[in-house]
N, C-alpha and C positions, 0 to 999 in steps of 0.2 A: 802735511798737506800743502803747507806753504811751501818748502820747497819743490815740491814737485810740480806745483804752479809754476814757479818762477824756472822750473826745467824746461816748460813749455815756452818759456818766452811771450806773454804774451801782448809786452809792451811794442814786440817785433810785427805782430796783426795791423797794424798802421800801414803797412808796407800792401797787404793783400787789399786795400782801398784800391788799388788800380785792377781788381775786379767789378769796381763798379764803372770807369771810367766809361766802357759805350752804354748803358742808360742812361747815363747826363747828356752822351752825346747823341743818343738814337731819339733823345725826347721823349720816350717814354718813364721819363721820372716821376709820372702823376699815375700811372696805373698800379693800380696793388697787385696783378698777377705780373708784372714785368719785377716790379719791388721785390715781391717774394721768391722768384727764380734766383735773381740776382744777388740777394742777401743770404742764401741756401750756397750758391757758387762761393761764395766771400767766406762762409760757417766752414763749406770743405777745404778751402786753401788754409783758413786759419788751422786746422787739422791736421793739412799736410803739411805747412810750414814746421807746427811745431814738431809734428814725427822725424823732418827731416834734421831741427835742430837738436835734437837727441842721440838722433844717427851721430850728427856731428860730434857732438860732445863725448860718447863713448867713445867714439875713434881716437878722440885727441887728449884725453880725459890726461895721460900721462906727461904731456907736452904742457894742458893749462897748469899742469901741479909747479910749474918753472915760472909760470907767466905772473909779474906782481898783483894784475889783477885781476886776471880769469882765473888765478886760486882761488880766489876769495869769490868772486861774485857766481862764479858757476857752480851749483849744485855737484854734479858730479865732481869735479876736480877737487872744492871745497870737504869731500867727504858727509856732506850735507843728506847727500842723496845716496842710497847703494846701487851699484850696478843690476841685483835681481830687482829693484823698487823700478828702475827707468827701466826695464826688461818687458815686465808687467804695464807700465803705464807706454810703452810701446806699440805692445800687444790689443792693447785698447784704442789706442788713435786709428790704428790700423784698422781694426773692426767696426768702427763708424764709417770708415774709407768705402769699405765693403757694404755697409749697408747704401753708403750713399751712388754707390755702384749701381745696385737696384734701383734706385729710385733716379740719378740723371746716371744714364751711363756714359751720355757722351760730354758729358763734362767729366766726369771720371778719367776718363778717357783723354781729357788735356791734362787732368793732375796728375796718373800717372806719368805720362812726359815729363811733368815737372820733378817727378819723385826720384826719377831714374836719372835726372841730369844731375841731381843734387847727390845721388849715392856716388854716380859719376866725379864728382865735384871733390864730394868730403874723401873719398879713396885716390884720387891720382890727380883730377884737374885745376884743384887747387896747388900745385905744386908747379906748375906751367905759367908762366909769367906770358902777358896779355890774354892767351887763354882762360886765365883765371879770372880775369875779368869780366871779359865775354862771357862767359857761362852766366856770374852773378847778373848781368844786364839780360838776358834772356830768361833769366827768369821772370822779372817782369813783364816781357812780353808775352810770356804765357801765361801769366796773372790776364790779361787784355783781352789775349783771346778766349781763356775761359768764361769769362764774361760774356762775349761775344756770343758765345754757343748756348751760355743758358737762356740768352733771350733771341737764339736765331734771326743777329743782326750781322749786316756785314760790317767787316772796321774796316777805316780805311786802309791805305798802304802809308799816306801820310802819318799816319797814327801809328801805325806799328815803328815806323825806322824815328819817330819823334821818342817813343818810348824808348828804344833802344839808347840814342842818344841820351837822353838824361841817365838811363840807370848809369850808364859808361863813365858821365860825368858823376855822378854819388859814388862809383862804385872808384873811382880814379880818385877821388879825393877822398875816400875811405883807406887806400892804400899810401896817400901822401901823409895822414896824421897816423897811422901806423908806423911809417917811415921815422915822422917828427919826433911820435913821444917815446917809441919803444927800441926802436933803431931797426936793425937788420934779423934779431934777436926774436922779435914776437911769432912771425912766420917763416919757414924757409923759404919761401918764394921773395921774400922784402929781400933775399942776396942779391938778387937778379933785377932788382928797381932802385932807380936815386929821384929824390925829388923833384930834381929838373924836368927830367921823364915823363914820370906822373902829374907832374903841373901841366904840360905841353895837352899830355892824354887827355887831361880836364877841360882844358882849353878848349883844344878842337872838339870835343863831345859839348862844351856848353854850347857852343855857337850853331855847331851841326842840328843839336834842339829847339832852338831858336828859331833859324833857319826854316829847318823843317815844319816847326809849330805854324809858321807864318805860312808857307807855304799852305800846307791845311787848311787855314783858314782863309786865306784870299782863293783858295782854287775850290773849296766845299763846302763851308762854313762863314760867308762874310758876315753876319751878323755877330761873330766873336771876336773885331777885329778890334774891338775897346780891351780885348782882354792881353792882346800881344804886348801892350808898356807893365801890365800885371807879371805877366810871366820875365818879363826884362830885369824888372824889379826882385823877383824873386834868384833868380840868380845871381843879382849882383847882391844881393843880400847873405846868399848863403855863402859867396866867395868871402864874405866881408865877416861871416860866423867862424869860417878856418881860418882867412889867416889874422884877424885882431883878436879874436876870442878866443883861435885855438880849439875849437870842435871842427864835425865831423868826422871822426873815428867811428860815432855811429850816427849815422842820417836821420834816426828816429829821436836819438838823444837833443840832437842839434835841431830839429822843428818843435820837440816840447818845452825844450830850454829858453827858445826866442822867440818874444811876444811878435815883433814884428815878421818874422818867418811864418810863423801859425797864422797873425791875421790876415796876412797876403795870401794863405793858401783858401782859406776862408771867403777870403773875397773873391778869388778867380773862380771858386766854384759856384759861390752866391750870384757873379755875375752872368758864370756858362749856362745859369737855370733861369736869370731873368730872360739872357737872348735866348734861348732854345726852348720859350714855354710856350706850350702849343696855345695857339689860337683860339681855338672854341673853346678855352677852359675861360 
């Protein structure tokens, strides 16, 4: 049973939090029917996430048996899990998917987008160097817009290319500590990238976020403009977790690893709720 938890990934559900991103920012974070749409959209990504990471893993399953540490730590490749066990427990994510069909379809309706970029992904676009990255960053943009549609809010356009940018940059420096620790060796796309590269990629996407954050918030949002030296800090924080500390390989590993990472993110949202609390409450 434990492993087939840990097939699912479900330390990777941190990631689908930017499903809630327009309730913080629509202000409806004090209503319990806006709460319950939105945490129901969050339940189905966590779902589709992990179906997708399954997908992935049986695809590769032959590949992590090479890798020093996706033997060991992946189910499947580890021999942990059997192939008809992840078949079945496939079979089931998938069936919730379904039920949740019926019940929001048109959030459904964004997570299949996400299901079919990520079959996309795990069969050929993973193999596409920039491509491959882009894909991983638009995925969270349809984490945003999911959201968006379970509580029939509009997001901005700032918001959407701000999210793009950050995934670009985690997903840029996801591929620079694959670079660093495993060499060219962990993926075959890592033949087709050198550090330099990928540091540049990081670059220009941290700043593009930044940028764009600010931009949002002085053109839509000025009462969040205490929060733009927050988000500054957190950037230069997590540059500062790669390269003295050596993480980010996994972006989920590197914000529960560092206390100061977690409470920054803590406090930009602590504070998006103190400016964004409605009025009459």
């Amino acid at each position: 049973m434990i492993d087939l938890l840990r097939l699912m990934r479900p330390k990777q559900w941190v990631k689908n939090v930017f499903c809630l991103a327009p309730l913080i920012f629509s202000g409806l974070f004090l209503q319990p029917q806006a709460i319950s749409q939105a945490a129901f959209a969050f339940f189905l990504f966590c779902v589709a996430s992990s179906a997708t990471y399954i997908v992935n893993d049986l695809r590769d399953r032959e590949q992590d048996r090479l890798h020093p540490k996706k033997s060991k730590m992946r189910p499947l490749a580890s021999g942990a899990v059997n192939v008809p066990e992840a078949l079945v427990l496939l079979g089931g994510l998938y069936s919730i998917l379904l039920v949740g069909f019926w019940l929001e379809p048109e959030v459904l309706s964004v997570i299949l987008l996400y299901l079919l970029l990520n079959v996309a992904y795990s069969f050929v676009l993973k193999h596409q160097p920039v491509v491959d990255i882009f894909t991983i960053a638009l995925g969270f943009v349809i984490r945003v817009y999911a959201g968006a549609v379970a509580l029939s809010v509009p997001v901005s356009s700032w918001m959407f290319i701000t999210t793009l940018c950050l995934a670009l940059y985690l997903a840029a420096v996801k591929r620079r500590q694959e670079l660093s620790q495993s060499g060219a060796g962990g993926r075959k796309v890592l033949e087709k990238y050198s550090i330099g590269l990928v540091d540049r990629y990081a670059e220009m996407s941290a700043t593009g976020a930044l940028v764009f954050y600010s931009m949002f918030v002085l053109s839509e949002r000025l009462e969040l403009v205490i929060t733009i030296p927050i988000v500054l800090f957190g950037l230069f924080r997590y540059w500062y977790v790669v390269e003295a500390l050596d993480g980010g390989e996994s972006p989920t590993d590197a914000l529960f690893d560092d206390k100061q990472l977690l409470v920054t993110v803590i406090v930009w949202v602590a504070v998006c709720a103190w400016a964004l609390w409605p009025e009459q409450v």
